[in-house]
C-alpha positions as CSV (number, residue, x, y, z in Angstrom):
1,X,32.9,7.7,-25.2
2,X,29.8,6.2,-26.7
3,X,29.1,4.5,-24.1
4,X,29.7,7.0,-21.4
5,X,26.7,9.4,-23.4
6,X,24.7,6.2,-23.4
7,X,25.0,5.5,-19.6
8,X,24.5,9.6,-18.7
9,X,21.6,10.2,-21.4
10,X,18.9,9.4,-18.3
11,X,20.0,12.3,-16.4
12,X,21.0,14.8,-19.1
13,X,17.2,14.7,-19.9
14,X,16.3,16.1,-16.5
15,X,18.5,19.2,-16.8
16,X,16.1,21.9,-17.3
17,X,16.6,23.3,-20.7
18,X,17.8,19.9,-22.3
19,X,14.9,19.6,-24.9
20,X,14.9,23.0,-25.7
21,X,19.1,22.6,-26.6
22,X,18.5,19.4,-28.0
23,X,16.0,20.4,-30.6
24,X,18.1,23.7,-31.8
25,X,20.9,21.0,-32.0
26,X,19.1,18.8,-34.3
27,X,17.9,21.6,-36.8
28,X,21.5,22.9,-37.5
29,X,23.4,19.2,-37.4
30,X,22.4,17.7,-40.5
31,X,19.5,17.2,-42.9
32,X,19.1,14.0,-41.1
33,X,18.5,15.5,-37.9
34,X,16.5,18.7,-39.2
35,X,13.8,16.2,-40.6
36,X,13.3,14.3,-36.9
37,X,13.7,17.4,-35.3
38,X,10.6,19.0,-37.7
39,X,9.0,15.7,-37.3
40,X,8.9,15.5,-33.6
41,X,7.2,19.0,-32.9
42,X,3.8,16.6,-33.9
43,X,4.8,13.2,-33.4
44,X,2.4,11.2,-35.8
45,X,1.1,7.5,-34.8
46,X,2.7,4.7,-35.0
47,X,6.0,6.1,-34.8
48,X,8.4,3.9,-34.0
49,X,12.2,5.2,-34.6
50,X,12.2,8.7,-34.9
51,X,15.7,8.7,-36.2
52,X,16.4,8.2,-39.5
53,X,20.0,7.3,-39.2
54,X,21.2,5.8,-43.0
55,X,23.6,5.1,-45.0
56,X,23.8,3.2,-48.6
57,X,24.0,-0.4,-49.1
58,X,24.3,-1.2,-45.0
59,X,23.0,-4.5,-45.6
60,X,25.1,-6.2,-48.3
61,X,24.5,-9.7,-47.0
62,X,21.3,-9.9,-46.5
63,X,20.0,-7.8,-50.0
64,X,22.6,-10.6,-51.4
65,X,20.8,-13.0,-50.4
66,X,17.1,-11.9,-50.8
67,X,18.4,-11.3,-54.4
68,X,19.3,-15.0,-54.9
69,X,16.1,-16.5,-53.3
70,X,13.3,-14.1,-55.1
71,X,15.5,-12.9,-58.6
72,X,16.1,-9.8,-60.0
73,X,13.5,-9.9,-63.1
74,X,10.9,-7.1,-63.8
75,X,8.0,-8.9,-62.6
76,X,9.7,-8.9,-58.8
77,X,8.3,-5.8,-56.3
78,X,10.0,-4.9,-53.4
79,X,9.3,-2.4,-50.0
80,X,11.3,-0.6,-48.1
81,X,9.4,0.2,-45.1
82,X,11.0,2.8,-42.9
83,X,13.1,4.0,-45.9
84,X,14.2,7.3,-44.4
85,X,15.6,9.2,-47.2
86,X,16.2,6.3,-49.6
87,X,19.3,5.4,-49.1
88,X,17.9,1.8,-48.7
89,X,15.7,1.9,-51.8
90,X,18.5,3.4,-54.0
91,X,20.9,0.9,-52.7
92,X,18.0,-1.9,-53.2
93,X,18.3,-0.6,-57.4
94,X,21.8,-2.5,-57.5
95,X,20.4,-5.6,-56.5
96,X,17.4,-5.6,-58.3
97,X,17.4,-2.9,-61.3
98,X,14.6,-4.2,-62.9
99,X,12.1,-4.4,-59.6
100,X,9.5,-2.0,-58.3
101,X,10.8,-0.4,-55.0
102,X,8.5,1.4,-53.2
103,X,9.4,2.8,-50.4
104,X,7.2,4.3,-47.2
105,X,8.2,6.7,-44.1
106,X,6.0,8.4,-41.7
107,X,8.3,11.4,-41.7
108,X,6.9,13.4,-44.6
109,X,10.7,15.9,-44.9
110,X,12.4,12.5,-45.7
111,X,9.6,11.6,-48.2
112,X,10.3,14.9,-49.8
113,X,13.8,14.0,-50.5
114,X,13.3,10.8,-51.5
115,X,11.0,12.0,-54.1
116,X,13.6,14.7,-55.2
117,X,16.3,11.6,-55.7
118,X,14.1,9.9,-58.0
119,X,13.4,12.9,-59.6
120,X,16.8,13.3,-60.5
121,X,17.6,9.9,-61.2
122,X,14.7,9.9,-63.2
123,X,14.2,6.0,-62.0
124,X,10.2,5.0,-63.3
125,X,10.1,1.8,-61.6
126,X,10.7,3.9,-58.1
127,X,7.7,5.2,-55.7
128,X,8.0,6.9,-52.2
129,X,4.7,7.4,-50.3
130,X,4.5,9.3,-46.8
131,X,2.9,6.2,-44.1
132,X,3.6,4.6,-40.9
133,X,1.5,1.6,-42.3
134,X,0.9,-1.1,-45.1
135,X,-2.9,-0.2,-44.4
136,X,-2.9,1.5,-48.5
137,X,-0.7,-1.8,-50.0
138,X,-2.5,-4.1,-51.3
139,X,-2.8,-7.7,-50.6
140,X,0.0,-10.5,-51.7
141,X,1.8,-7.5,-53.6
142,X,5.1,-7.8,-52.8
143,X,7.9,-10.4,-53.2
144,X,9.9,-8.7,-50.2
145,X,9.8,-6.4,-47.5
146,X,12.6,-4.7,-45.7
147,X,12.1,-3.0,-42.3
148,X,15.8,-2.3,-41.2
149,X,16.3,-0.4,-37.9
150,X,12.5,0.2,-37.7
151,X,10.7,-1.5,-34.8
152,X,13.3,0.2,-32.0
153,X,13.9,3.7,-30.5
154,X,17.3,5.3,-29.7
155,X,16.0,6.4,-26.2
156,X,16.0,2.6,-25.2
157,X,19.6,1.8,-26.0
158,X,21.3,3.9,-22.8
159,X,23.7,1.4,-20.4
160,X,21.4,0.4,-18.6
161,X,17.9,0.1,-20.7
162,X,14.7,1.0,-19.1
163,X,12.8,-1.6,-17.5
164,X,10.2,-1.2,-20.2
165,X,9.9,0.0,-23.5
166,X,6.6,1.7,-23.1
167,X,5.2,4.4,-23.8
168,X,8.2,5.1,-26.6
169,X,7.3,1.7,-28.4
170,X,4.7,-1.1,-27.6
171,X,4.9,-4.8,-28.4
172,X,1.0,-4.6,-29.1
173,X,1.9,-2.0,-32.5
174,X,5.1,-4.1,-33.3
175,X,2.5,-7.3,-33.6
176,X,0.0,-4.8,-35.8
177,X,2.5,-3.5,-37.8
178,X,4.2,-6.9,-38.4
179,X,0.7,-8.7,-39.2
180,X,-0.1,-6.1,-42.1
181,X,3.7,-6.4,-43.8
182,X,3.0,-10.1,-43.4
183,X,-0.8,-9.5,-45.2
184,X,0.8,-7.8,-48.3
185,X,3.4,-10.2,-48.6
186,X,2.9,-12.8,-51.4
187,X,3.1,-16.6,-50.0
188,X,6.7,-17.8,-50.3
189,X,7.7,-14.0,-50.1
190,X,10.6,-12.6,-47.7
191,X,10.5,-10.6,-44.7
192,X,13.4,-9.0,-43.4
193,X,13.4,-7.2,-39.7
194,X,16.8,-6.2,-38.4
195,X,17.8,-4.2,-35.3
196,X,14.6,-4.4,-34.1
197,X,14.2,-4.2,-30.0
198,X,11.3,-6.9,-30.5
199,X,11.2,-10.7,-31.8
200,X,9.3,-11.6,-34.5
201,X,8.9,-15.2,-33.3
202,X,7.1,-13.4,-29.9
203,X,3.9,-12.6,-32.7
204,X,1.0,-14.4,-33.6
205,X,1.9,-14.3,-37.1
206,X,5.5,-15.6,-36.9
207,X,3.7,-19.2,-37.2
208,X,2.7,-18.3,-40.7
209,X,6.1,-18.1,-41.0
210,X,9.7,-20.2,-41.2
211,X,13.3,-18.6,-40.3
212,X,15.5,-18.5,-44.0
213,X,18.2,-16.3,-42.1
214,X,19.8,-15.5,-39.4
215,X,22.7,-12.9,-38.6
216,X,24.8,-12.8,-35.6
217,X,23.8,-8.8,-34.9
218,X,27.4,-7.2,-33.8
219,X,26.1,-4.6,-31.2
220,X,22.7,-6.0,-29.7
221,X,20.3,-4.0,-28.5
222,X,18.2,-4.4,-25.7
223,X,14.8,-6.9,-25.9
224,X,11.6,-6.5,-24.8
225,X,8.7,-9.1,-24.6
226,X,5.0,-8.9,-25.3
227,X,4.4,-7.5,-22.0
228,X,7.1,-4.4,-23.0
229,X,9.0,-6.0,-20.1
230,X,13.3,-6.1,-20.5
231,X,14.3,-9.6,-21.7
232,X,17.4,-10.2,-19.6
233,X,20.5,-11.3,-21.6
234,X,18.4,-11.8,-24.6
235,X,20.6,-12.5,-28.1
236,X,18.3,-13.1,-31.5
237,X,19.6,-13.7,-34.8
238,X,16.6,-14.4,-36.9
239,X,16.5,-11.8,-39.0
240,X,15.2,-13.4,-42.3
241,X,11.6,-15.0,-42.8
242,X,9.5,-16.7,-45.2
243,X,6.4,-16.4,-45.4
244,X,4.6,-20.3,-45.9
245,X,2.5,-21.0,-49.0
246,X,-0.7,-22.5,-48.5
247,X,-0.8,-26.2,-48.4
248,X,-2.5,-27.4,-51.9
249,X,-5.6,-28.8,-51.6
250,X,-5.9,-32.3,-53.0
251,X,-8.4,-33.3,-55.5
252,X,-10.3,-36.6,-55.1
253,X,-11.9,-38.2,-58.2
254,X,-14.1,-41.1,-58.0
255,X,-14.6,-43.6,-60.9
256,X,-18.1,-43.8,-62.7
């Protein structure tokens, strides 16, 4: 059934009145959907999925093993960026209850309810923040950063995909966005990017970089290069990445 929606989603979009039925659709489905819907009457920059489709702990696996290569202790800070509304960061506590989570969304309704959470959890070492960007973090802050179903858009995924992924997402902002989560990552930190519909390795700063993980993704999604061009039959497990640490520099002495 899924993939008969998929393959007829090009044309349903032409049928006069579609948006219109669409959006009244997404305001009464779910809280999920009401926040996109609100959110794409002004559709901010660097918006990348508009859906915010979570669920807790969907990452077992890979939060298992970021866990074991970084610790657990209180000194440890960790991002969720694209957290949606927090499932990821409050799943992230169970791994790591004595980190800082921060978690960031451009959609300002899912911040809102992420902040409510913590409210009621009443969780210190928690903070949400509405932004499509690491532009406000500061430099070498974090010890990981998880951007989980981020760096893709629904539209893209139909049977079969668009030839290119522009205008809904651009390599050029993937490579942007990617470069700054890379800048407030500390040296020997971990980047995680799952279900995303670029490679990470197609960037400039994937060099500053070497692959601690890969998953065999169970439904892949479609690819697209650094051109936004279809990558044809295009499978990519790297989904785990550390970031180098700076070669030490050696100190010469000379005798007197």
């Amino acid at each position: 059934m899924q993939a008969l929606i998929m393959r007829w989603k090009p044309r349903l979009r032409k049928v006069p009145g579609y948006r219109a039925a669409r959006f009244i659709y997404r305001l009464v489905k779910s809280m999920e959907s009401r926040n996109m819907a609100l959110l794409m009457l002004r559709p901010p920059k660097r918006l990348y999925q508009p859906c915010g489709t979570t669920s807790a702990d969907r990452y077992p696996a890979v939060c298992q093993y970021v866990r074991e290569s970084i610790g657990a202790g209180a000194r440890v800070r960790v991002l969720s960026f694209g957290c949606s509304t927090g499932e990821e960061v409050f799943s992230l506590r169970n791994y790591f209850p004595q980190a800082d989570l921060v978690g960031l969304d451009i959609n300002p309704f899912n911040i809102a309810v992420c902040r409510f959470r913590r409210l009621m959890a009443g969780d210190q070492r928690m903070r949400f923040a509405v932004a499509g960007s690491t532009a406000g973090e500061s430099t070498g802050s974090y010890d990981a950063i998880f951007a989980m179903a981020v760096f893709r858009h629904g539209d893209l995924n139909t049977s079969p995909p668009p030839p290119k992924s522009d205008p809904l997402i651009r390599f050029a902002d993937f490579e942007r966005s990617v470069a700054d989560l890379a800048r407030v990552l500390k040296p020997g930190g971990l980047l995680v990017i799952q279900y995303a519909m670029f490679r990470f390795g197609d960037t400039r700063v994937a060099g500053a970089f070497e692959t601690a993980l890969s998953v065999k993704p169970d439904n892949p999604d479609p690819f697209y290069d650094r051109d936004d061009c279809l990558l044809a039959d295009t499978e990519y497990s790297e989904v785990v990445f550390r970031k180098r640490t700076p070669a030490a520099k050696t100190i010469q002495y000379t005798s007197r």
